[in-house]
C-alpha positions as CSV (number, residue, x, y, z in Angstrom):
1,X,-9.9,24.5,19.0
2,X,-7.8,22.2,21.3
3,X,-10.1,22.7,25.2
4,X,-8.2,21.9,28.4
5,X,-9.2,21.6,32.1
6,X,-5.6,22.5,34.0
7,X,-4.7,22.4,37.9
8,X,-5.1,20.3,40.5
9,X,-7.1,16.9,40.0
10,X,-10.9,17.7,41.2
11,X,-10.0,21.7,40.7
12,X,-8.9,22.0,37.4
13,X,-10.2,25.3,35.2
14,X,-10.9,25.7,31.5
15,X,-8.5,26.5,29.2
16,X,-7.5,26.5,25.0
17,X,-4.4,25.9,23.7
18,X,-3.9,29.2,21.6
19,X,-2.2,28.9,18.1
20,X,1.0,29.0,19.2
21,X,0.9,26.2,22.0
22,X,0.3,28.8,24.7
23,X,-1.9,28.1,27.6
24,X,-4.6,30.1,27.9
25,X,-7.4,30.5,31.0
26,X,-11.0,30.6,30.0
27,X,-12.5,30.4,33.6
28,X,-13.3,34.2,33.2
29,X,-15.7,33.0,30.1
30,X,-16.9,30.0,31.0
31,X,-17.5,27.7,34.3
32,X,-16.2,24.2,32.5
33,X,-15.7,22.1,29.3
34,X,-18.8,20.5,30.5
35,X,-22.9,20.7,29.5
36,X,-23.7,23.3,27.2
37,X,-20.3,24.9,26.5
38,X,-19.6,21.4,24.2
39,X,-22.5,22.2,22.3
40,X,-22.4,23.6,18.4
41,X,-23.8,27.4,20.2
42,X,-21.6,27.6,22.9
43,X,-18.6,26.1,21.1
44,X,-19.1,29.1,18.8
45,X,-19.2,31.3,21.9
46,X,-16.0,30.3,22.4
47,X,-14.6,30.1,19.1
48,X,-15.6,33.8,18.8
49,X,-13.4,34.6,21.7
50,X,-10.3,36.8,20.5
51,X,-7.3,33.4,22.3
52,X,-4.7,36.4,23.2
53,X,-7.9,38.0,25.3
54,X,-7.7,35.2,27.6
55,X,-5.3,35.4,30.5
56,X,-2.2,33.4,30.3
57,X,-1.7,29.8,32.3
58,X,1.5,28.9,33.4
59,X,2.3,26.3,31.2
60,X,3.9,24.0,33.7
61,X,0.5,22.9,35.4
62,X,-0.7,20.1,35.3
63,X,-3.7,18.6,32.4
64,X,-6.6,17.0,33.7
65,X,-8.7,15.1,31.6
66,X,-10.4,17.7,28.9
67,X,-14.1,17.2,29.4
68,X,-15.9,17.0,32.6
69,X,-19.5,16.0,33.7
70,X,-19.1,12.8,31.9
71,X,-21.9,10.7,33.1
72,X,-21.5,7.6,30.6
73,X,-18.2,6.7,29.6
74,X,-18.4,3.9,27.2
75,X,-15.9,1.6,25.0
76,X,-15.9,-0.4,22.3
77,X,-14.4,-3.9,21.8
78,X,-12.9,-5.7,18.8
79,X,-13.0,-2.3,16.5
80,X,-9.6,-3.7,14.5
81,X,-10.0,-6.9,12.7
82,X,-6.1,-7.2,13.7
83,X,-6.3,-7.0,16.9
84,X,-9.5,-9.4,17.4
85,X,-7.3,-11.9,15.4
86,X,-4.1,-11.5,18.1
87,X,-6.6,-11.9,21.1
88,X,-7.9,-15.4,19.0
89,X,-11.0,-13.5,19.4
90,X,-14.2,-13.5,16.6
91,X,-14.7,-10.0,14.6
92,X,-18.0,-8.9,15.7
93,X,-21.1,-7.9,13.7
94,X,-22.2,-5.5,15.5
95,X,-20.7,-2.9,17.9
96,X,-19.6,-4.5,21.3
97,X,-20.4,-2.3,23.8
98,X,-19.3,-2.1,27.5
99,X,-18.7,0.5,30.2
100,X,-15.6,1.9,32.1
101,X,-16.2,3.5,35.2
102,X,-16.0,7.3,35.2
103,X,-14.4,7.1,38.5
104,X,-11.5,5.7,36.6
105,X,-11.0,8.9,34.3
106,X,-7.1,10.6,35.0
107,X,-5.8,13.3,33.1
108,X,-3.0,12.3,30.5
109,X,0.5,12.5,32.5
110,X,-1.1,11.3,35.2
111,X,0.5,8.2,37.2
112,X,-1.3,4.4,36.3
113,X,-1.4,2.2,39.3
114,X,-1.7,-1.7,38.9
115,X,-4.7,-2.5,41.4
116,X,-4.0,-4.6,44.1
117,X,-4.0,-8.5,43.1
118,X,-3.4,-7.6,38.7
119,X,-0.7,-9.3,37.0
120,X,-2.1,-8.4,33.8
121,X,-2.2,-5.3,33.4
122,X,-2.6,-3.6,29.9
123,X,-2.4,-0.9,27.0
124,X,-4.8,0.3,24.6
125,X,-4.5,3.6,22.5
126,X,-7.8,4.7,21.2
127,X,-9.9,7.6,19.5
128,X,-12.2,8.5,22.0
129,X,-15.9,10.6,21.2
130,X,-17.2,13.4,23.4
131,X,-20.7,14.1,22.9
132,X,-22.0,17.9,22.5
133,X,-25.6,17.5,22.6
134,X,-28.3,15.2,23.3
135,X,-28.1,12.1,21.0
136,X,-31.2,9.7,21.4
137,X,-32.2,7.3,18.3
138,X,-29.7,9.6,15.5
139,X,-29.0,8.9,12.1
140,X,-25.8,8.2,11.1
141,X,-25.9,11.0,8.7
142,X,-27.2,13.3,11.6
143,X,-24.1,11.6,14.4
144,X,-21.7,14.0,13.9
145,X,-23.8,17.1,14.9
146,X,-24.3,15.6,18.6
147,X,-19.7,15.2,18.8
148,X,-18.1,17.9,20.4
149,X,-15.1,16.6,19.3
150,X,-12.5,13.6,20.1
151,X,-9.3,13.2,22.5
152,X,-6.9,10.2,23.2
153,X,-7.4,7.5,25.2
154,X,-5.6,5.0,27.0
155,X,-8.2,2.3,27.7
156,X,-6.1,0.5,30.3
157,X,-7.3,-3.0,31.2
158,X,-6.8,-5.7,33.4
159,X,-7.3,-8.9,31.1
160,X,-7.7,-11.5,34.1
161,X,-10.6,-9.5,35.3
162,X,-11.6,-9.1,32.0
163,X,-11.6,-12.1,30.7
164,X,-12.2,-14.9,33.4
165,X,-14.0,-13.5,36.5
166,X,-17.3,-14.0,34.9
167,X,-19.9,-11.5,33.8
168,X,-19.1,-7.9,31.7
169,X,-15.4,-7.0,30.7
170,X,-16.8,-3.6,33.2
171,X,-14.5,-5.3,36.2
172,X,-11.3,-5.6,34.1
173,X,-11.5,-2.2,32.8
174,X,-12.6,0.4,35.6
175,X,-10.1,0.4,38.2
176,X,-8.9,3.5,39.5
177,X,-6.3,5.1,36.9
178,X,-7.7,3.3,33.8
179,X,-8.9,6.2,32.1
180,X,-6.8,8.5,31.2
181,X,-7.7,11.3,28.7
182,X,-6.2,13.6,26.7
183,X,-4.0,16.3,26.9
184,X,-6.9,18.1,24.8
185,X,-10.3,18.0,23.5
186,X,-10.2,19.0,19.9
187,X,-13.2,20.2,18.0
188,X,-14.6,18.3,15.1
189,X,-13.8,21.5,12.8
190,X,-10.6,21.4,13.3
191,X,-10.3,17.3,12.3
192,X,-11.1,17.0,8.4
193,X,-10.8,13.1,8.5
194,X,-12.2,11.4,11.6
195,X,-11.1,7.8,9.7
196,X,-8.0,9.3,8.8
197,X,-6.0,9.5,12.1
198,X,-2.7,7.8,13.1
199,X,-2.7,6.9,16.5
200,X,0.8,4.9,18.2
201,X,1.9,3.3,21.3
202,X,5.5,3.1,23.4
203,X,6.4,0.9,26.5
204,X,9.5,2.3,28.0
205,X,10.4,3.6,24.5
206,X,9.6,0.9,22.5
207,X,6.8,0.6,19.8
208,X,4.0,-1.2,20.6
209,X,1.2,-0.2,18.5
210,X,1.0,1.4,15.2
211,X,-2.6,1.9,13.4
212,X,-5.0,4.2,12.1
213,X,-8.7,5.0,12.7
214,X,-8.9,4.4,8.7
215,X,-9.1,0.6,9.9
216,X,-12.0,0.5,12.6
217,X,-14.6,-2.1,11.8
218,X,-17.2,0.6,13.1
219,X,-16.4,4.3,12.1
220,X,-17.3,7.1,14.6
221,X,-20.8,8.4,12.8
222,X,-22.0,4.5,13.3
223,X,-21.0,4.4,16.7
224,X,-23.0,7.5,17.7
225,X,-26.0,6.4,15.8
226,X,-25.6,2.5,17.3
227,X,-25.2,3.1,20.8
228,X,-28.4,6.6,20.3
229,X,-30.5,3.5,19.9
230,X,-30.1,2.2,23.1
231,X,-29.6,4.7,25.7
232,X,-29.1,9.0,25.7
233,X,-26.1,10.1,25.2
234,X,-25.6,13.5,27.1
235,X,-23.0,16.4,26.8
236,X,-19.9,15.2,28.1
237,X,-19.9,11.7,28.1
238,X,-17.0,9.9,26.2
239,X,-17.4,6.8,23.6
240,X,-13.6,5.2,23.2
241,X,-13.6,3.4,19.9
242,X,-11.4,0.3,20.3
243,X,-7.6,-0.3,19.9
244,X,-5.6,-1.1,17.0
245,X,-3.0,-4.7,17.4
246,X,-0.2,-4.9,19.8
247,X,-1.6,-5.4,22.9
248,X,0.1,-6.9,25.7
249,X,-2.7,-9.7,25.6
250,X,-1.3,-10.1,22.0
251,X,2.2,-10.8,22.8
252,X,3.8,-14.3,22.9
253,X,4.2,-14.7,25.4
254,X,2.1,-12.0,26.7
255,X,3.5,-9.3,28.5
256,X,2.1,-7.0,30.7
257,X,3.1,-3.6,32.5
258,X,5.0,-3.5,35.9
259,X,5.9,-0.9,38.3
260,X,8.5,1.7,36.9
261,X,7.4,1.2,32.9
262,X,6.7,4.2,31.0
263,X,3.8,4.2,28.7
264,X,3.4,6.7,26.2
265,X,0.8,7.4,23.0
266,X,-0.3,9.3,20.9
267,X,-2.6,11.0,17.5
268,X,-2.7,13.1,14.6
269,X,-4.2,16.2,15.9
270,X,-4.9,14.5,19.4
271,X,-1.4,15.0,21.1
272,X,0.3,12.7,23.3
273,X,0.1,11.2,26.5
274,X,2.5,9.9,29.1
275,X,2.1,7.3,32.3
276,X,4.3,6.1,34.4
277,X,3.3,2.5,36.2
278,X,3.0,2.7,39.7
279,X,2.6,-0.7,42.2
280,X,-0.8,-0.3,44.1
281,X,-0.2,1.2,47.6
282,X,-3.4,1.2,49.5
């Protein structure tokens, strides 16, 4: 199934995206894509649901992002050997962990605005998790029972902040806008190779990032298992899994986004996103 949450940011209802790209309303089912509707039972509840049942959308509103209650939404750094090497940064050994502020989450046309005081402002296409059920201290065998199922991401960072204003990379990537998500949540059935997905990258038209989740460091299953072991991970909340090469940060010289660019990106079975820059306002 590919779950959306359309309308108005804050108000958005859920909806599917029936087999032949129509829009349909599940508010009449179902309160949310949030808590127990993303677990294996009541993603079956909803799989059982006949799609041309469902009310029509109008197709022209707009996507917020697919999941909501997200209460932890977690990223992972240096997951691409490549593009730790065109940061001059050291593989890791282990997952590196940090947090982006839910408050930054946007659905995935809407706008990305430089915060006030950034001149280095950047892209990142990623897989990102969302957790079905409970997932405290699993197996990497068991991980995959506690995803819901995965969506894109575009883990937008500000590498000054990041980088050189001392403590966790949380300050350079949770300002408003730096989360967008989506345009759908697809279910794990419906994926047959979670290591097997192309993702890509455009500025203003032009290729920026080419990879596949085939070349994580860290595959999904170890991810959920890893980050079980120190903290629960509840329904809803989102794991993004790190970016392949040709970051901004990587460039030489760098180059970073500015007011008017046009970001888009995108995922075998994800969809695609679009974003245009905006200059911070107040």
């Amino acid at each position: 199934m590919r779950l959306v949450r359309f309308g108005e940011a804050g108000k958005e209802k859920p909806g599917l995206i029936d087999a032949e790209n129509v829009l349909r309303d599940l508010s009449g089912e179902i309160d949310d894509i949030a808590g127990s509707h993303l677990s294996r039972a009541g993603l079956d509840r909803i799989r059982a649901l006949d799609p041309k049942s469902l009310p029509k959308a109008d197709p022209s509103h707009r996507l917020g992002p697919p999941v909501a209650g997200t209460t932890n939404f977690l990223a992972v750094g240096r997951n691409y050997a490549e593009h730790a090497a065109e940061t001059g940064s050291d593989v890791p050994t282990e997952p590196l962990i940090f947090n982006k502020a839910i408050s930054c989450i946007i659905g995935p046309r809407d706008d990305i605005v430089i915060p006030k005081g950034s001149n280095s402002t950047d892209w990142e296409v990623e897989l990102a998790i969302v957790i079905g059920e409970r997932a405290l201290n699993v197996s990497q065998a068991d991980a995959l029972d506690h995803v819901a199922g995965f969506c894109l991401c575009n883990d937008v960072s500000e590498r000054e902040w990041q980088k050189n204003r001392g403590g966790q990379w949380v300050k350079g990537k949770s300002a408003p806008t730096f989360g967008p998500l989506g345009p759908w949540l697809v279910t794990r059935d419906e994926i047959e190779d979670v290591q097997a997905l192309d993702l890509w990258l455009d500025v203003n038209k032009e290729r920026r990032q080419t990879g596949t989740t085939a070349d994580m460091i860290f595959g999904v299953a170890h991810l959920v298992s890893y980050i079980s072991d120190f903290l629960a991970l509840q329904p809803g909340d989102i794991i993004t899994t790190g970016t392949p090469p040709g970051v901004g940060a990587g460039m030489k010289p760098p180059l970073f986004l500015k007011a008017g660019d046009i970001v888009a990106l995108g995922g075998s079975h994800l969809g695609e996103q679009r974003q245009v820059v905006k200059a911070y306002s107040g």
